[in-house]
C-alpha positions in Angstrom: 0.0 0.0 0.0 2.6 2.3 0.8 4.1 1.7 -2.5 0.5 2.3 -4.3 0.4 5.6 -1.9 4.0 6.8 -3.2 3.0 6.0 -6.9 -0.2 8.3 -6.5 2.0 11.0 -4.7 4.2 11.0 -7.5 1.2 10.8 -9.7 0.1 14.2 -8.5 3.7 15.6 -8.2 3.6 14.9 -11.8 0.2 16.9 -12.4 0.3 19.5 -10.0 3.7 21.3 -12.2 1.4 20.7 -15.3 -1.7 22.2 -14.2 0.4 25.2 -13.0 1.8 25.1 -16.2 -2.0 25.3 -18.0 -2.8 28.3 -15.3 -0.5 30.2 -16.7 -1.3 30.1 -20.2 -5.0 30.4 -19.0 -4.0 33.6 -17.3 -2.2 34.6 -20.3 -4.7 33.4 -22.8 -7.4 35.8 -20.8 -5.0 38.8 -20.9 -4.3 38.7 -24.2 -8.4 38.3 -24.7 -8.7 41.3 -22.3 -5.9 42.8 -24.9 -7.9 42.4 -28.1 -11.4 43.7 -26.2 -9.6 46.3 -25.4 -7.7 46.8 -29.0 -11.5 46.4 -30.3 -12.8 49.0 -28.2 -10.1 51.5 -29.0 -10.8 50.6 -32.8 -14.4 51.5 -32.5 -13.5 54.6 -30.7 -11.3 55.9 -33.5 -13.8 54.7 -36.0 -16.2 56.8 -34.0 -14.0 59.8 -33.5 -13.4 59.8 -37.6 -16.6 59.6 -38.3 -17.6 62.6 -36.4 -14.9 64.5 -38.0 -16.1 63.6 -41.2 -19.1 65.1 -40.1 -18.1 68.4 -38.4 -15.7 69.3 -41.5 -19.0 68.9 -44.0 -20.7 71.5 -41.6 -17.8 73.5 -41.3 -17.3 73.9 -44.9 -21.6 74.2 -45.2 -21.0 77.2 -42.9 -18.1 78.7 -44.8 -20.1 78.1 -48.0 -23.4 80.0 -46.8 -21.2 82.9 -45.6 -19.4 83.4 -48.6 -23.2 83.4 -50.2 -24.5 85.8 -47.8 -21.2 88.3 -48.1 -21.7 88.2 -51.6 -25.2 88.8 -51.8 -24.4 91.9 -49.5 -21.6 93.1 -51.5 -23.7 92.9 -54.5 -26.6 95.1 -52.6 -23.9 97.2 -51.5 -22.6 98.3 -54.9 -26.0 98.6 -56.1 -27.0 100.8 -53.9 -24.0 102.9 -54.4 -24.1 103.1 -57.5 -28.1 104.1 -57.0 -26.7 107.1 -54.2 -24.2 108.5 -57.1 -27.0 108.6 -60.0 -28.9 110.5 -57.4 -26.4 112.9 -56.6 -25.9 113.7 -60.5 -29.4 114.1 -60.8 -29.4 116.8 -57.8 -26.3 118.2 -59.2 -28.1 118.7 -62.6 -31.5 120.0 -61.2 -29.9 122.6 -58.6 -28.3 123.9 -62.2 -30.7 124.1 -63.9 -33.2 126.1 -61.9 -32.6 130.2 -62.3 -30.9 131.6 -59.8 -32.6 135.0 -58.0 -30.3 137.9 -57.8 -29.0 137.3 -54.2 -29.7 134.1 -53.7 -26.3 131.6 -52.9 -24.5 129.9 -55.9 -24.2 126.9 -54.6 -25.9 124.3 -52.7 -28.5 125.2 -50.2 -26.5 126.4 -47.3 -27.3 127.0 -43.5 -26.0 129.6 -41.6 -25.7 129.4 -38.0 -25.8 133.2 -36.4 -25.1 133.7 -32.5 -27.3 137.4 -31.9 -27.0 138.6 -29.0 -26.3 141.7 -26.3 -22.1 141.4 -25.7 -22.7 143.1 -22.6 -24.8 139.8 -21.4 -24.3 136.4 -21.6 -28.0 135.7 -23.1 -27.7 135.0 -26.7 -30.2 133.5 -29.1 -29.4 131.3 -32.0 -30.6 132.1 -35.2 -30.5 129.9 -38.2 -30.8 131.0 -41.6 -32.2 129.0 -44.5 -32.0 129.6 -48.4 -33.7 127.3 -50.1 -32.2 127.3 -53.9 -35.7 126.1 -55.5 -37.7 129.0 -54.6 -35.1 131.8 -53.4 -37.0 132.0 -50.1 -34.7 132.9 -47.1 -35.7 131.2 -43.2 -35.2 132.1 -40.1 -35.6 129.9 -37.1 -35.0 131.1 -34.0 -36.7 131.6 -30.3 -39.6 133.2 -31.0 -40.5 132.3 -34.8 -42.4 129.7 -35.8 
């Protein structure tokens, strides 16, 4: 018996070393599936990430594409009513020539004058303005008291 006993001791001598020999691949085998979970993971990720890059450059460049629309569309409104301002100011330029000119009446455009009247002596003064309107030769006044 003792003989049978040291057989099966030696039996599991034999299998103990070669099931801590399969242990360690099993602990390997799982790190190394941990390892390609993880690899997977980080795969999806990037997939993810390029995805919503792809994405954010097509708005990005929808943005840039309206804006240069709308800037165009303003410069374009711009210019035209520029050019609208200067066919206007010809027109006035023509018509203020045409019109006869009153002896006394100003030359040029219609003009404004701005006259402080007033004692020296005090320091009330009263503002006058003074108006001459080309089209009709009429001279204004506005000032405290007129209407």
């Amino acid at each position: 018996m003792e003989q049978a006993t040291a057989g099966q001791i030696q039996n599991q001598n034999q299998r103990q070393p070669q099931s801590n020999r399969e242990a360690v691949p099993a602990t390997g085998n799982s790190q190394q599936d941990e390892l390609k979970g993880l690899s997977m993971m980080m795969q999806e990720l990037l997939q993810g990430m390029q995805i919503q890059g792809k994405a954010l450059n097509q708005v990005s460049t929808d943005i840039n594409t309206r804006m240069d629309n709308m800037f165009t569309e303003l410069n374009t409104k711009y210019d035209t009513v520029s050019n609208h301002i200067k066919r206007i100011d010809v027109q006035l330029a023509q018509t203020a020539e045409s019109v006869k000119r009153q002896q006394g009446t100003l030359l040029g455009k219609s003009e404004i004058k701005v006259v402080l009247d007033g004692d020296p002596h005090t320091d009330t003064k009263k503002l006058i303005i003074l108006f001459s309107d080309l089209s009709s030769g009429e001279r204004h006044t506005c000032g405290p008291g007129t209407p």
